[in-house]
Legacy VTK file of the C-alpha trace (Angstrom):
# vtk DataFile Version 3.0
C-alpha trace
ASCII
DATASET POLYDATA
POINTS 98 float
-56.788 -212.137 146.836
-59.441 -209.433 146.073
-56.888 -207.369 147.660
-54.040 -208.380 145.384
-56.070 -207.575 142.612
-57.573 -204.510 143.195
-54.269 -203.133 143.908
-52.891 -204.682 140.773
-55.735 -202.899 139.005
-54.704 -199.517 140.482
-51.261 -199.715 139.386
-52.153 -200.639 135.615
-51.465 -203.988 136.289
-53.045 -206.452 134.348
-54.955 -209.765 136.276
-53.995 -212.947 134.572
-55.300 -215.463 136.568
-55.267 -217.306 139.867
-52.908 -220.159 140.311
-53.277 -222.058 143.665
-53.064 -219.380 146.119
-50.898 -217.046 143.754
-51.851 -214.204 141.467
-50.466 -213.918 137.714
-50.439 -210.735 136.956
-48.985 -208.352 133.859
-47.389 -204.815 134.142
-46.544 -203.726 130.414
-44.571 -200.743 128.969
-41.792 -198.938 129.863
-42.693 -198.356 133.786
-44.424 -201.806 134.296
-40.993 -203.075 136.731
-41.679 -199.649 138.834
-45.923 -200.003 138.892
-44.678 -203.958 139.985
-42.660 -203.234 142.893
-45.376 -200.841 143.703
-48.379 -203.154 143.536
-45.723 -205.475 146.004
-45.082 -202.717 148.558
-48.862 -201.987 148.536
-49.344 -205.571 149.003
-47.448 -206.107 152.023
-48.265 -202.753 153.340
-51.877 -203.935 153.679
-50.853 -207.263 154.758
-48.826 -206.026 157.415
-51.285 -203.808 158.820
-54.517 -206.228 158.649
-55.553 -209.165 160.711
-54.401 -211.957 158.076
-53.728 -215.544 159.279
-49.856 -215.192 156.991
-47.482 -213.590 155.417
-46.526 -214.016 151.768
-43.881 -213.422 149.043
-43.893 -211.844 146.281
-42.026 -212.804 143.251
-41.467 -210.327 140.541
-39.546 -210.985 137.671
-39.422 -208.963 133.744
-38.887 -210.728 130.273
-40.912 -211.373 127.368
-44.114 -213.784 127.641
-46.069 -215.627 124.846
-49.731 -214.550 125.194
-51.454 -217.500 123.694
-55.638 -219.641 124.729
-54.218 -222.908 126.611
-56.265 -226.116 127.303
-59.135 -228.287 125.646
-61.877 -226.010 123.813
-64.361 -226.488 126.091
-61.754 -225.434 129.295
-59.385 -223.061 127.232
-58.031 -220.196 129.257
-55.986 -217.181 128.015
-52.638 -216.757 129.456
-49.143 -215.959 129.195
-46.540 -218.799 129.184
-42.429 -219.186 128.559
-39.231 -218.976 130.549
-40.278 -215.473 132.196
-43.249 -216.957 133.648
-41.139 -220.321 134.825
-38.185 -218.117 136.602
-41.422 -216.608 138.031
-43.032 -219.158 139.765
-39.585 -220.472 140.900
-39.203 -216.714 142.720
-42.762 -216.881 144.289
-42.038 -220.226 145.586
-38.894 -219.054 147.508
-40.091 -215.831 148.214
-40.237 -215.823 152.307
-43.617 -214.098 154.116
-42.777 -210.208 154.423
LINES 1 99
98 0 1 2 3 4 5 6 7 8 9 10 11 12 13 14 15 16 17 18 19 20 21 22 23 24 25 26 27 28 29 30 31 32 33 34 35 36 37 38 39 40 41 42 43 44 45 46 47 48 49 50 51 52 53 54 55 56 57 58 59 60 61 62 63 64 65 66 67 68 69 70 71 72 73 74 75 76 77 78 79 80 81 82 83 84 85 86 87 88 89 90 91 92 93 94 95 96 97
């Protein structure tokens, strides 16, 4: 996952959070779908060529997210929630290794 995110990082990505063994992440502005699909060939490029025990999907999807501090006050985290980030994890969960 360090991986994941550094690479998100170097495409102007921005790291949500970690969800189970997936990565949120946010690509704003006009060329956010094209730094995306970059961070995901970068991804599996590096996955491909290490020694990692599996593949993985990627899921990338673009719409409009509410930003918003979810959870009790004392466990409040700051994400992004809605329909985008639902047809999201729906992608990443059928998203086949490679």
């Amino acid at each position: 996952m360090t991986l994941q995110v550094e690479i998100i990082q170097q495409q102007d990505g921005g790291f949500d959070q970690m969800i189970g063994d997936a990565v949120l992440a946010r690509f704003d502005g006009d060329q956010g779908g094209a730094r995306a699909v970059q961070a995901a060939r970068e991804m599996q490029t590096v996955v491909n060529g290490g020694n990692f025990p599996w593949p993985f999907g990627i899921g990338i999807f673009q719409g409009e997210v509410i930003p918003c501090a979810i959870g009790p006050e004392n466990r409040r985290d700051f994400t992004v929630i809605g329909g985008t980030v639902n047809v999201l994890g729906r992608l990443c969960s059928a998203a086949k290794g490679n």
